[in-house]
C-alpha positions as CSV (number, residue, x, y, z in Angstrom):
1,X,-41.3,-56.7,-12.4
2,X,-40.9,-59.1,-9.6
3,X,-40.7,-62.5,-9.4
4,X,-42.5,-64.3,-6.3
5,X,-42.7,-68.4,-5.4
6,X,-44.7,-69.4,-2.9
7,X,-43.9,-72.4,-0.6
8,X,-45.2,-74.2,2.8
9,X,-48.9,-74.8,1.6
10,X,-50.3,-77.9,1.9
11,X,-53.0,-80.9,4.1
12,X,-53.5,-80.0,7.6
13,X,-56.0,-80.9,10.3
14,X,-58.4,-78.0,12.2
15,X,-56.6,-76.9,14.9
16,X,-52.9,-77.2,13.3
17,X,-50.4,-75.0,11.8
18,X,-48.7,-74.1,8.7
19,X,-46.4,-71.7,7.4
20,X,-46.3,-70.2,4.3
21,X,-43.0,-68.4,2.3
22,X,-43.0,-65.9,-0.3
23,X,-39.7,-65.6,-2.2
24,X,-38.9,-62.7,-4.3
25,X,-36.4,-61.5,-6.9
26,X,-35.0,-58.4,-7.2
27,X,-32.7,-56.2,-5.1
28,X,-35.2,-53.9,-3.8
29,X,-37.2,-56.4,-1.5
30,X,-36.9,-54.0,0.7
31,X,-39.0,-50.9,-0.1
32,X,-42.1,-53.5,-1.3
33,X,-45.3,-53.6,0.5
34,X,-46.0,-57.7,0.9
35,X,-49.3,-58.8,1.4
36,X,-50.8,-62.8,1.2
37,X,-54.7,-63.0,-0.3
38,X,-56.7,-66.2,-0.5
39,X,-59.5,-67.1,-2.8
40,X,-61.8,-70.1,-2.0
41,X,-63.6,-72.1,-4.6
42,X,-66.2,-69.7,-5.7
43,X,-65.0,-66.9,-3.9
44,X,-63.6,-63.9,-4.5
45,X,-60.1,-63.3,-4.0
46,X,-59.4,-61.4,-0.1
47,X,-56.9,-59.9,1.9
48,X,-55.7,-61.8,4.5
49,X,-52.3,-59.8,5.6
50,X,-49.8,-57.2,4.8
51,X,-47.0,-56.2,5.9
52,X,-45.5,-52.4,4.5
53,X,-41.4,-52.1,4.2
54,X,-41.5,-50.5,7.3
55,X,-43.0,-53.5,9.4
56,X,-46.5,-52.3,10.5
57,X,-48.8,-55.1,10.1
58,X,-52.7,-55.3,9.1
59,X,-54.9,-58.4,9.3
60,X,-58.4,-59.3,8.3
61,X,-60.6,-59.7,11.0
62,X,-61.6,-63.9,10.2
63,X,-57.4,-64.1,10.8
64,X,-56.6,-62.0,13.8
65,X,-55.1,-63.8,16.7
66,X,-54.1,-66.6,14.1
67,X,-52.1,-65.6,11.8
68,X,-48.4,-63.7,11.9
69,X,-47.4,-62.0,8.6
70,X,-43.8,-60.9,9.1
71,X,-40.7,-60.6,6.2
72,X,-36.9,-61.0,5.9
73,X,-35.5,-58.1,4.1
74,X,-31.7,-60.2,4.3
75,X,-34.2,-63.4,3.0
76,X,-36.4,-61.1,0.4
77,X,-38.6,-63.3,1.5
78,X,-42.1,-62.8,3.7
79,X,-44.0,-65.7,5.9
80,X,-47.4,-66.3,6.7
81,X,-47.5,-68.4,10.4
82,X,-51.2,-69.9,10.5
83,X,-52.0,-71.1,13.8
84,X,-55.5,-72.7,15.3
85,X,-56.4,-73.3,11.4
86,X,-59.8,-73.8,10.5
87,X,-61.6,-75.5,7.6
88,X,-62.6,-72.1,6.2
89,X,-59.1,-71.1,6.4
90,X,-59.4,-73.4,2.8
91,X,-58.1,-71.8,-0.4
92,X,-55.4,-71.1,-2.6
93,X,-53.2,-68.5,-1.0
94,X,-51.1,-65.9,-2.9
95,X,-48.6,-63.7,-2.1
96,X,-48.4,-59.8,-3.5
97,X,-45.7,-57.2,-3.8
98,X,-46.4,-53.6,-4.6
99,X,-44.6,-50.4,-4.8
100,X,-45.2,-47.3,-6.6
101,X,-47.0,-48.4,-9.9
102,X,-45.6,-52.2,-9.4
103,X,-48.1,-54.8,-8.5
104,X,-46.8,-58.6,-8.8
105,X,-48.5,-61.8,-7.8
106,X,-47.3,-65.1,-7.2
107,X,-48.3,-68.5,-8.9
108,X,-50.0,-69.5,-5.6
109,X,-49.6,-72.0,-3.2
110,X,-52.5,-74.5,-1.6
111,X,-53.6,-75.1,1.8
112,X,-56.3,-77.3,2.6
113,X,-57.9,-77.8,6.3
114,X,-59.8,-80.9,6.8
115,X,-59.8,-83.9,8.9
């Protein structure tokens, strides 16, 4: 199992900027496919980027343009630049690791859009 923390969340006005960290344990960062996810108040939990251990990138369509996911295999750590934030941007965001049958999630970290 692997341990992930979150960091970086947090107040921000529509139109600003955050970025988010994902910290991992473990010595295998490496080979993990890292993803973030987001769930709103009442919604359910979605995909907002991954990244696989070899760098190619996907992005959910409300994020692209945005958003940058992109990881630090010296760091074992993974980022999440938000740009042009929104107030439906809005939700607890969570960061994932997964390889071969391993599927870890962090504790989650909060970013809230509003003026």
């Amino acid at each position: 199992q692997v341990q992930l923390v979150e960091s970086g969340g947090g107040l921000v006005q529509p139109g600003g900027s955050l970025r988010l960290s994902c910290a991992a344990s473990g010595s295998i960062f490496s080979i993990y496919a890292m993803g973030w996810y987001r769930q709103a108040p009442g919604k359910q939990r979605e995909l907002v980027a991954a990244i696989t251990s070899g760098g190619r990138t996907n992005y959910a369509d409300s994020v692209k343009g945005r958003f940058t996911i992109s990881r630090d295999n010296a760091k074992k750590t993974v980022y999440l630049q938000m740009n042009s934030l929104k107030a439906e941007d809005t939700a607890v965001y969570y960061c994932n690791a997964e390889v071969g049958s391993l599927n870890s999630w962090g504790q989650g970290t909060q970013v809230t859009v509003s003026s």
